[in-house]
N, C-alpha and C positions, 0 to 999 in steps of 0.2 A: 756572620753570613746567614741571611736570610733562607727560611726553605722555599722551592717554588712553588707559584701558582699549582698547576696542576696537582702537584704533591699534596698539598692541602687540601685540595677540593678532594679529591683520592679518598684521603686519608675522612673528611667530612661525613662521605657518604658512606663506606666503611664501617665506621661504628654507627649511624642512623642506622644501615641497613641492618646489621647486629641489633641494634635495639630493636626496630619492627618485626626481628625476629623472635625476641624473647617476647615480645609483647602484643605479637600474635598469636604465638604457643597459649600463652595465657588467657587468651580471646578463646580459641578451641577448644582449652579445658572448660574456659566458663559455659562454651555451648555446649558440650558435653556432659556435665556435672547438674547445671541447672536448668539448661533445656532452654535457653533463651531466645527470643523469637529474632526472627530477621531482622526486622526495625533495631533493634539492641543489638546486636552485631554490627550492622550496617555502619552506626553510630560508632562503635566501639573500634571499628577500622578505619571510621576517618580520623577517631581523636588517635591512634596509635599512625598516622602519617601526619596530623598535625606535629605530634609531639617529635618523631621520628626528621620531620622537616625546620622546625625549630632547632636541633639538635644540632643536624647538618648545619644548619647557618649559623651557630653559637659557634660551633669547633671551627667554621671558614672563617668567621669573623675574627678569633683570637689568633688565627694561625697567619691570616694578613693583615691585621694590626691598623689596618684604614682602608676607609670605603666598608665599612663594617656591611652597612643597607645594602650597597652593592651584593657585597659577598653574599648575603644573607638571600636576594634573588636569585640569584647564579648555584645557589646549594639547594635550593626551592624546586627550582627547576630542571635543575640535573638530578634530581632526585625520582619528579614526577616524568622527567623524561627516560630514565633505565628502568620504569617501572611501567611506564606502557609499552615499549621495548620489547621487554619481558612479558608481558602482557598477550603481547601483537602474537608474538613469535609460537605462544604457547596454546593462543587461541587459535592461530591461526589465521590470525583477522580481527578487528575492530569491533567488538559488543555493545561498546557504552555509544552512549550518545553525544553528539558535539556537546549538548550542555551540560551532561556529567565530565565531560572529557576539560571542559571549560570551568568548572565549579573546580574539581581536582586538583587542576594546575592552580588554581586563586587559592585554594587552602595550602596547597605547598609552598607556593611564593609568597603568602603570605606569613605565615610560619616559620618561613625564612629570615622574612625582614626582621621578626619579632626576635630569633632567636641571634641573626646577627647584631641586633641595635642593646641586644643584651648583654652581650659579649663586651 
């Protein structure tokens, strides 16, 4: 017996979201310790939501077993979506711009695919 949809996807962003944690801990010490400018950070938090959206779509894509690409979308995107969520709620409102908000979501779901087709 198979586990469900939802379950998986749950379970996908779960540990992404775990790993963007430890590997944005790591981001803070580096700005902290070495004093690293914006640009290097900036960068350093998109490759830690690359990798973090890759991850999601590697553990959706193993946990449903087909339609890996699919999954690997669907974890991209549920990803960047409870992260502006989070985002909205905490700003209070929208800061970025449609085409960062657009660029975001194409590095998530793409990330996705990579990490689902990988799987």
């Amino acid at each position: 017996m198979g586990i469900s949809a939802p379950k998986v996807f749950l379970r996908s962003l779960l540990f992404s979201y775990l790993l963007s944690a430890i590997l944005l801990i790591a981001v803070s010490f580096g700005l902290y310790k070495l004093r690293l400018q914006e640009s290097q950070v900036r960068l350093a938090v998109n490759v830690v939501y690359v990798l973090s959206c890759a991850l999601a779509g590697f553990l959706a894509g193993k946990g449903m077993r087909k339609g890996r690409f699919f999954c690997g979308v669907i974890a991209g995107l549920l990803y960047f979506a409870v992260l502006l969520a989070v985002s909205v709620l905490l700003n209070k409102g929208l800061t970025a711009t449609p085409l960062e908000l657009a660029a975001a979501a194409g590095f998530c779901a793409g990330s996705g695919i990579i990490g689902g087709v990988l799987s």
